[in-house]
KETI-552986 format. One record per residue: y, x, z of N, C-alpha, C in turn; residue in three letters; residue number from 1. Coordinates in nm, 3 decimals, always signed. Atoms other than C-alpha are relative to their C-alpha. Layout:
(node (Y; X; Z); (Y; X; Z); (Y; X; Z); 'Ala'; NUM),
...
This chain:
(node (+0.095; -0.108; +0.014); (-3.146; -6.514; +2.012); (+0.058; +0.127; +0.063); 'Unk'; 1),
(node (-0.071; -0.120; -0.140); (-3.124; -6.188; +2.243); (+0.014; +0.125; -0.196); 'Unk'; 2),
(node (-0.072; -0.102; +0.099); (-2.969; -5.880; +2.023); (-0.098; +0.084; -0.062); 'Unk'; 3),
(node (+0.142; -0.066; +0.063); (-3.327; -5.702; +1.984); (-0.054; -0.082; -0.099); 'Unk'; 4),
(node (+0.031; +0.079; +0.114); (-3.439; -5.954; +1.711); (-0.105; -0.088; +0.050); 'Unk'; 5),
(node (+0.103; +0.062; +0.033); (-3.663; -6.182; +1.870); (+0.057; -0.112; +0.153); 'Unk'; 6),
(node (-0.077; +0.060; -0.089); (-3.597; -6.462; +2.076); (-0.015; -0.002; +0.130); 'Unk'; 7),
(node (-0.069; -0.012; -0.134); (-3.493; -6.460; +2.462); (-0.153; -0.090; +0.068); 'Unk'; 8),
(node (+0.105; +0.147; -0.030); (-3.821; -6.713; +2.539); (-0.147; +0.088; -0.054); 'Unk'; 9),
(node (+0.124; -0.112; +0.030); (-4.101; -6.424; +2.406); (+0.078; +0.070; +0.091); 'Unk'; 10),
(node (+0.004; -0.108; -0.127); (-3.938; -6.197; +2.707); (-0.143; +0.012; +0.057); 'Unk'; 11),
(node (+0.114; -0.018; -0.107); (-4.210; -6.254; +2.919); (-0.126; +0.063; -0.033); 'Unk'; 12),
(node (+0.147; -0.033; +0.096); (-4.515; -6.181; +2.665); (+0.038; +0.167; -0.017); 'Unk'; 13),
(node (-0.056; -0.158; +0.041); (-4.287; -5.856; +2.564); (-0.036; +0.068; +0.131); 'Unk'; 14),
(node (-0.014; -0.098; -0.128); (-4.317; -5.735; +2.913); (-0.125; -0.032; +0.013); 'Unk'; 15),
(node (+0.139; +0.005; -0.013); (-4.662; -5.819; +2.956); (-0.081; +0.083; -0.097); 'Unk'; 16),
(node (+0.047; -0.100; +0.104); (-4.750; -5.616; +2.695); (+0.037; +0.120; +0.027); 'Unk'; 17),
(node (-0.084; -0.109; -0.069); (-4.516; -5.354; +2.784); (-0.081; +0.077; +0.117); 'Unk'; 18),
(node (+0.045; -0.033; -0.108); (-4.684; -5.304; +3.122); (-0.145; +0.045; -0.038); 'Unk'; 19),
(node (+0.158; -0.018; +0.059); (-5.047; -5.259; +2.922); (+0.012; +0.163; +0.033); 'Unk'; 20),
(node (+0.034; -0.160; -0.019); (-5.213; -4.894; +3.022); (+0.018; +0.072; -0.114); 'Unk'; 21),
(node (+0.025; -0.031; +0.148); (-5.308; -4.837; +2.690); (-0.036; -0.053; -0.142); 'Unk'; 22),
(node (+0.023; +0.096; +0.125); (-5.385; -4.975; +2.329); (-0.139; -0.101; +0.053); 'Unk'; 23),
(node (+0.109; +0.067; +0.044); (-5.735; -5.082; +2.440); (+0.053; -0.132; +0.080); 'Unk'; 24),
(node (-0.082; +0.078; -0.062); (-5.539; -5.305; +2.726); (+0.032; -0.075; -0.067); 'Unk'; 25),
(node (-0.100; +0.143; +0.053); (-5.307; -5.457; +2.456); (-0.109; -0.056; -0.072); 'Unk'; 26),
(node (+0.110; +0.067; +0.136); (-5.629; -5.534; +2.225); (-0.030; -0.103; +0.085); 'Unk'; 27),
(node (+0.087; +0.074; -0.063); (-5.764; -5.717; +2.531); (+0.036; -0.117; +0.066); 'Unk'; 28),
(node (-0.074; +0.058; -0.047); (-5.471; -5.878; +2.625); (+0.072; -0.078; -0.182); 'Unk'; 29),
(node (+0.021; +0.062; +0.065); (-5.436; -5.964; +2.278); (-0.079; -0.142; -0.065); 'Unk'; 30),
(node (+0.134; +0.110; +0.004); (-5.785; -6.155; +2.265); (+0.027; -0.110; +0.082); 'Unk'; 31),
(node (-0.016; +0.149; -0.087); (-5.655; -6.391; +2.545); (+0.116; -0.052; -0.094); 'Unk'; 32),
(node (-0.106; +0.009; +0.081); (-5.328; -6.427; +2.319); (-0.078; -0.104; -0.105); 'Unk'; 33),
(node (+0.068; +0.076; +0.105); (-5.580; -6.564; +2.056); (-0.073; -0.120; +0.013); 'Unk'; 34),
(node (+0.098; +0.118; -0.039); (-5.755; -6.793; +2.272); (+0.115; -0.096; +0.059); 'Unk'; 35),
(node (-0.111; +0.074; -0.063); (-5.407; -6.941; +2.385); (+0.071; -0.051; -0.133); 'Unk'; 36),
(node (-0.061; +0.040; +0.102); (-5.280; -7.043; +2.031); (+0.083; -0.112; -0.042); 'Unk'; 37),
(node (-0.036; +0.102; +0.025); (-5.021; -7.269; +2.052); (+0.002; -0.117; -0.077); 'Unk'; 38),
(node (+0.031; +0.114; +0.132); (-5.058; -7.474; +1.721); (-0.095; +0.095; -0.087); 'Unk'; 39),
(node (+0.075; -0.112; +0.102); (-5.374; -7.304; +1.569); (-0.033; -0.113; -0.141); 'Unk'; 40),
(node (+0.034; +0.066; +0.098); (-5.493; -7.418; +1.210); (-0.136; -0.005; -0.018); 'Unk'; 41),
(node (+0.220; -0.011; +0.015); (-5.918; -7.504; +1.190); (-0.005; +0.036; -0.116); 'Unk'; 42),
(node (+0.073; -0.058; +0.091); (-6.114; -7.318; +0.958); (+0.018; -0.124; -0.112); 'Unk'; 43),
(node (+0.006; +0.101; +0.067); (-6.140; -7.653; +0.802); (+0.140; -0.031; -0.132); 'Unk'; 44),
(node (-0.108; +0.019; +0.058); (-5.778; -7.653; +0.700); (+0.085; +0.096; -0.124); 'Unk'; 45),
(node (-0.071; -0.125; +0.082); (-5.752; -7.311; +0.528); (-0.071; -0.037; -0.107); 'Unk'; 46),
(node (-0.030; +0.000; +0.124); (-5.693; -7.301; +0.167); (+0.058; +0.091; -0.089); 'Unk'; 47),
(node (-0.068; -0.136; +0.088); (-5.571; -7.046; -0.095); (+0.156; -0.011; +0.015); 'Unk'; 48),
(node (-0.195; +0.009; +0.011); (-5.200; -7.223; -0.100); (+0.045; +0.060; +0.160); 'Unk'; 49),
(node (-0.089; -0.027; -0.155); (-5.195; -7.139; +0.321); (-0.093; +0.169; +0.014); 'Unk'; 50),
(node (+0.099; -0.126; -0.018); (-5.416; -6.772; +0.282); (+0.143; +0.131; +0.026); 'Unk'; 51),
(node (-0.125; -0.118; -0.003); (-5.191; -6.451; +0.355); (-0.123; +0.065; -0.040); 'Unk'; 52),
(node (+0.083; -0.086; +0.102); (-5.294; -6.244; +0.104); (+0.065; +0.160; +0.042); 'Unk'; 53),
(node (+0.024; -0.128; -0.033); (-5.312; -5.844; +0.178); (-0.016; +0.009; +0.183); 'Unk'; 54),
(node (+0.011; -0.029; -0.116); (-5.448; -5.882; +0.528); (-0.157; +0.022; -0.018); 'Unk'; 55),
(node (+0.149; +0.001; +0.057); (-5.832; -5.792; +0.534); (-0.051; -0.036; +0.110); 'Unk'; 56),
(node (+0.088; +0.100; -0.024); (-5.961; -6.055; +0.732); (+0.077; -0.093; -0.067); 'Unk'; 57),
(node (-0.030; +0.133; +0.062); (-5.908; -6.417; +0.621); (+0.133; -0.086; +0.126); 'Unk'; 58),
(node (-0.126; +0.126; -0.062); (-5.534; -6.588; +0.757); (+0.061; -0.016; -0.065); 'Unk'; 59),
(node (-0.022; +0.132; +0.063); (-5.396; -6.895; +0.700); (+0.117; -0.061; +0.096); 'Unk'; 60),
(node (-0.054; +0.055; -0.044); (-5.053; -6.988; +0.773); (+0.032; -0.133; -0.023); 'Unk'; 61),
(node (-0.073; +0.118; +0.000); (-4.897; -7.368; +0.734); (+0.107; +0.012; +0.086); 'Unk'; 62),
(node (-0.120; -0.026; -0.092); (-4.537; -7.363; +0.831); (+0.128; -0.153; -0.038); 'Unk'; 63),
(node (-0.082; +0.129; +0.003); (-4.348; -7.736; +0.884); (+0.095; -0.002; +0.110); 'Unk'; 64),
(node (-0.112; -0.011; -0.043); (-4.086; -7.852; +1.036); (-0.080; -0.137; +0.096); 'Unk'; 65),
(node (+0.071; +0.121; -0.045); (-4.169; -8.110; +1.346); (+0.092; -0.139; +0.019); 'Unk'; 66),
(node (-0.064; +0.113; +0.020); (-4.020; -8.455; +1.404); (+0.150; +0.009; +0.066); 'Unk'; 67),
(node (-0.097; -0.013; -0.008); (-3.687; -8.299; +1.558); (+0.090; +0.070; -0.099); 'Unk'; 68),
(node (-0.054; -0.105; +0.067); (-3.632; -8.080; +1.277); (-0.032; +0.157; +0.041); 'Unk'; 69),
(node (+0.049; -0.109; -0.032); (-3.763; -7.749; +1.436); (-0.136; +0.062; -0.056); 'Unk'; 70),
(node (+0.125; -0.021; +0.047); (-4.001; -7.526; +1.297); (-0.115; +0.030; +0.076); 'Unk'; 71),
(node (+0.129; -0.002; -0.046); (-4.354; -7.517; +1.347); (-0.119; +0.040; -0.103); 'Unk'; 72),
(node (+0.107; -0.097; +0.076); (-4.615; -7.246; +1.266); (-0.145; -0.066; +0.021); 'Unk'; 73),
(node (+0.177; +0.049; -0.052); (-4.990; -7.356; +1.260); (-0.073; +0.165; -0.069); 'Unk'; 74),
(node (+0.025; -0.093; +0.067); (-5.199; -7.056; +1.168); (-0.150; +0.015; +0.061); 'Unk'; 75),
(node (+0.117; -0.086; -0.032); (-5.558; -6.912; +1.186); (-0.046; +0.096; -0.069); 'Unk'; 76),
(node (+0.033; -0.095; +0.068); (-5.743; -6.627; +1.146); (-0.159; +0.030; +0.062); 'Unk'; 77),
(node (+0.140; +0.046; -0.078); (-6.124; -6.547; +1.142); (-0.018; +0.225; +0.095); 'Unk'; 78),
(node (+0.011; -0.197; -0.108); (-6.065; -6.157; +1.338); (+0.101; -0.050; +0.156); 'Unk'; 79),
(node (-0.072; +0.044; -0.124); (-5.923; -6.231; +1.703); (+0.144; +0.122; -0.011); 'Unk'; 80),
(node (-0.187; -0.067; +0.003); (-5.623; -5.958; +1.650); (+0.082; -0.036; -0.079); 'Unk'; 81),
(node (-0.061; +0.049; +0.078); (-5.521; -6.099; +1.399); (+0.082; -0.171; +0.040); 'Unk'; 82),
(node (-0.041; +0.148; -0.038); (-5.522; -6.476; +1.565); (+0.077; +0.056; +0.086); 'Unk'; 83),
(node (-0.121; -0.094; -0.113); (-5.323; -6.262; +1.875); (+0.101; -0.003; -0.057); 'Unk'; 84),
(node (-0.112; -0.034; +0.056); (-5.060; -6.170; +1.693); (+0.044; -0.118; -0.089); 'Unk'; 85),
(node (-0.045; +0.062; +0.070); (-5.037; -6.464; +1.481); (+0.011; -0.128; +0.096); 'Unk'; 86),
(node (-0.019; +0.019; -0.103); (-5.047; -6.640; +1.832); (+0.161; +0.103; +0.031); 'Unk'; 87),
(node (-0.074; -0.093; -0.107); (-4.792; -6.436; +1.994); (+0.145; -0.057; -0.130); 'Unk'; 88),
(node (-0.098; +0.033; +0.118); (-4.579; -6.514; +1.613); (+0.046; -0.161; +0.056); 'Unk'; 89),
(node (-0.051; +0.146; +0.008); (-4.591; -6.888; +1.680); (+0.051; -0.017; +0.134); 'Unk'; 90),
(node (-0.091; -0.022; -0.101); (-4.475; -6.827; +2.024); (+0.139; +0.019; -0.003); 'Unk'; 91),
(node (-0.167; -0.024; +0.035); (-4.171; -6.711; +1.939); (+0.062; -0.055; -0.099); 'Unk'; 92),
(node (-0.108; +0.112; +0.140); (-4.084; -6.937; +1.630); (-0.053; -0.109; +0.045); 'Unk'; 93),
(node (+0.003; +0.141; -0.040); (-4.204; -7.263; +1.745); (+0.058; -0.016; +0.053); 'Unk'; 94),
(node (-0.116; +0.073; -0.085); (-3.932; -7.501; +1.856); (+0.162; +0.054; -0.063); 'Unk'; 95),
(node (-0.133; -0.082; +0.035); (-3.652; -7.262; +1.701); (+0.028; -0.053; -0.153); 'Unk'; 96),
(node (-0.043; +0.034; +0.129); (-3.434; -7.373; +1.387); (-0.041; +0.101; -0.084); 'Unk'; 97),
(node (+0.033; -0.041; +0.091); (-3.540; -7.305; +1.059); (+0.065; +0.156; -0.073); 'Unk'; 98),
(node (-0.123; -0.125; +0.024); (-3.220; -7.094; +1.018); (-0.046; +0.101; +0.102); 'Unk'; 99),
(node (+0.033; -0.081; -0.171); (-3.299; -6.874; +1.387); (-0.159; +0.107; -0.087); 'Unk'; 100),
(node (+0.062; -0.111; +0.034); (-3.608; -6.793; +1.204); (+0.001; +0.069; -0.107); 'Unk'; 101),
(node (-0.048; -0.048; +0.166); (-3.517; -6.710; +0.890); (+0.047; +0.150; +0.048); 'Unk'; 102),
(node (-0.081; -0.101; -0.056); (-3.307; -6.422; +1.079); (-0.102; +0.095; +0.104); 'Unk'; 103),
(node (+0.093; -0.059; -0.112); (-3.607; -6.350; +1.296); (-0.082; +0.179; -0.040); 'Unk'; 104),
(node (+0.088; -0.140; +0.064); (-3.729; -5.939; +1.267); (-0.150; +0.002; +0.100); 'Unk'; 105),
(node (+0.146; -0.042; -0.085); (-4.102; -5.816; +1.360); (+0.019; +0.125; +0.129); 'Unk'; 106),
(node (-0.065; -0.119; -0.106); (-3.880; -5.571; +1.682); (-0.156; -0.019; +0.063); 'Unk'; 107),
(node (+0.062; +0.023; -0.173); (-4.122; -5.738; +1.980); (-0.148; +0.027; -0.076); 'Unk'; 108),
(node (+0.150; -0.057; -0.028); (-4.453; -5.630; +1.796); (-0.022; +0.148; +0.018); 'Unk'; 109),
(node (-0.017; -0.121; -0.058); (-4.314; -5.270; +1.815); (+0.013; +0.003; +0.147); 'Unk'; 110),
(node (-0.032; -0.015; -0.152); (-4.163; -5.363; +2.168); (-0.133; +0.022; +0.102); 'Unk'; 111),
(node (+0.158; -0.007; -0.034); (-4.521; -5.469; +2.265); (-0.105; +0.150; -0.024); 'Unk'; 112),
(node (+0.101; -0.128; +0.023); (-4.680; -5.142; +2.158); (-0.123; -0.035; -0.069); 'Unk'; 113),
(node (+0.081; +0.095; +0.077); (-4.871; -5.354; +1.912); (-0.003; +0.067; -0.133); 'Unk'; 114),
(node (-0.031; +0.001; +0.135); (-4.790; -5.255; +1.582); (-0.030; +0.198; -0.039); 'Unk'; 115),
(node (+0.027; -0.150; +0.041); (-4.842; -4.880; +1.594); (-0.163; -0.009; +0.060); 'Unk'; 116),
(node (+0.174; -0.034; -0.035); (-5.185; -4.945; +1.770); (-0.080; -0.085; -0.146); 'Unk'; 117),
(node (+0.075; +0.050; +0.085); (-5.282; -5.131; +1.436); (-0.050; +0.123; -0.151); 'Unk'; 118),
(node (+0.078; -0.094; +0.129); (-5.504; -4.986; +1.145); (+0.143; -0.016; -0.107); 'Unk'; 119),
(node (-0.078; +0.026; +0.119); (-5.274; -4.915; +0.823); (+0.034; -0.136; -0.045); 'Unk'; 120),
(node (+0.037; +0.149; +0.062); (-5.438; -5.261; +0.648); (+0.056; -0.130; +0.167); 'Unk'; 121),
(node (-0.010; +0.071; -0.091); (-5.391; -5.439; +1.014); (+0.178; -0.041; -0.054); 'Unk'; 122),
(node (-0.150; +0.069; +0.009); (-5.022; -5.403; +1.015); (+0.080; -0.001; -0.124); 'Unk'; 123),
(node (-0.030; +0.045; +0.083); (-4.987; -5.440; +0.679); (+0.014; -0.118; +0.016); 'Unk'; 124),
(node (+0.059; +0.150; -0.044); (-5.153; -5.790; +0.729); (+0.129; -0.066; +0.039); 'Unk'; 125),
(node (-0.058; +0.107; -0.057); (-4.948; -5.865; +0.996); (+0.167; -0.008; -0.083); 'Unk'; 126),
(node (-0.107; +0.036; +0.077); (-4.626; -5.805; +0.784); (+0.015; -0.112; -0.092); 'Unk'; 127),
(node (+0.024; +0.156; +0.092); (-4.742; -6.033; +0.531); (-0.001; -0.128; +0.061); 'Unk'; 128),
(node (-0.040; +0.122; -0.059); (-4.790; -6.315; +0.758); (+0.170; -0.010; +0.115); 'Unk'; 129),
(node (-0.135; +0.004; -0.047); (-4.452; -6.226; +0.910); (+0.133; -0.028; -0.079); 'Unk'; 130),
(node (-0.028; +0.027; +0.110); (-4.293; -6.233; +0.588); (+0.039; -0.149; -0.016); 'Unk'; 131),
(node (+0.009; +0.164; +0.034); (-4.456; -6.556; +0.494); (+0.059; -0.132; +0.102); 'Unk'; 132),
(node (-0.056; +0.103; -0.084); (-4.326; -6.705; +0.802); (+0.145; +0.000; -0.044); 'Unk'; 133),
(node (-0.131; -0.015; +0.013); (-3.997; -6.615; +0.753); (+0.055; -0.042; -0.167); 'Unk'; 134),
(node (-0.060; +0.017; +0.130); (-3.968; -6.670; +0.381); (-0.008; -0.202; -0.022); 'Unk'; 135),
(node (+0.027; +0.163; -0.013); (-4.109; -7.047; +0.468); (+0.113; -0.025; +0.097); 'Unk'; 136),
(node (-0.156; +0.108; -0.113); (-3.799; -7.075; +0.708); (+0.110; +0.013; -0.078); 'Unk'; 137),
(node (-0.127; +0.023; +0.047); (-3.553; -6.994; +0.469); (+0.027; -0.109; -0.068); 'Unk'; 138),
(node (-0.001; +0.097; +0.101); (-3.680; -7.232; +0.189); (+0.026; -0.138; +0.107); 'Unk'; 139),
(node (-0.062; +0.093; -0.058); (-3.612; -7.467; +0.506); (+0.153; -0.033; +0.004); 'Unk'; 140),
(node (-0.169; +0.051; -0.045); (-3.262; -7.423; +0.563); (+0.080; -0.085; -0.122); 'Unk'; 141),
């Protein structure tokens, strides 16, 4: 993992963000973020035990481990900034040991210029599902 807190393999997204004009840019460049969701979770699958509670739309993480031992986020959400960012999350923890994320901080949604363009309740939200990721990687190790 690079010394800024997030791993060396989200560079590229960080700078793509980075380069955004302005917030409405990252929102929009967010929305493709949401439609790119590496392991998303269907509506179908959310449940109260996978809900992140203090975000005000409705997300839903599930966080396993896959058949090498590496973790793996599934997540949805029914607001597209919210799936962005919870996109852009499983980017950077999928494939990485349980331990790696356990240690993992929320730096690259500041780096991104993400996290100050969110409402109060937004990046509350996204703490909570950042949290929950991370508190589901420790109970891994």
């Amino acid at each position: 993992m690079a010394v800024r807190g997030w791993p060396e393999h989200l560079d590229s997204v960080v700078e793509e963000f980075e380069d955004c004009f302005d917030s409405m840019e990252r929102y929009e460049l967010l929305f493709e973020y949401a439609k790119k969701h590496p392991s998303p979770l269907p509506a179908d699958e959310w449940d109260e035990d996978n809900q992140v509670h203090g975000c005000q739309s409705r997300a839903h993480v599930v966080c396993t481990l896959d058949q090498s031992g590496n973790f793996l986020m599934r997540a949805g959400a029914d607001a597209q900034i919210v799936q962005g960012l919870m996109s852009v999350t499983a980017m950077a923890v999928n494939g990485m040991r349980p331990n790696e994320v356990s240690q993992l901080s929320p730096d690259y949604a500041d780096a991104m210029g993400i996290r100050n363009s969110l409402t109060p309740s937004r990046a509350n939200g996204f703490m909570n599902m950042f949290e929950r990721v991370r508190s589901e990687a420790e109970r891994m190790v």
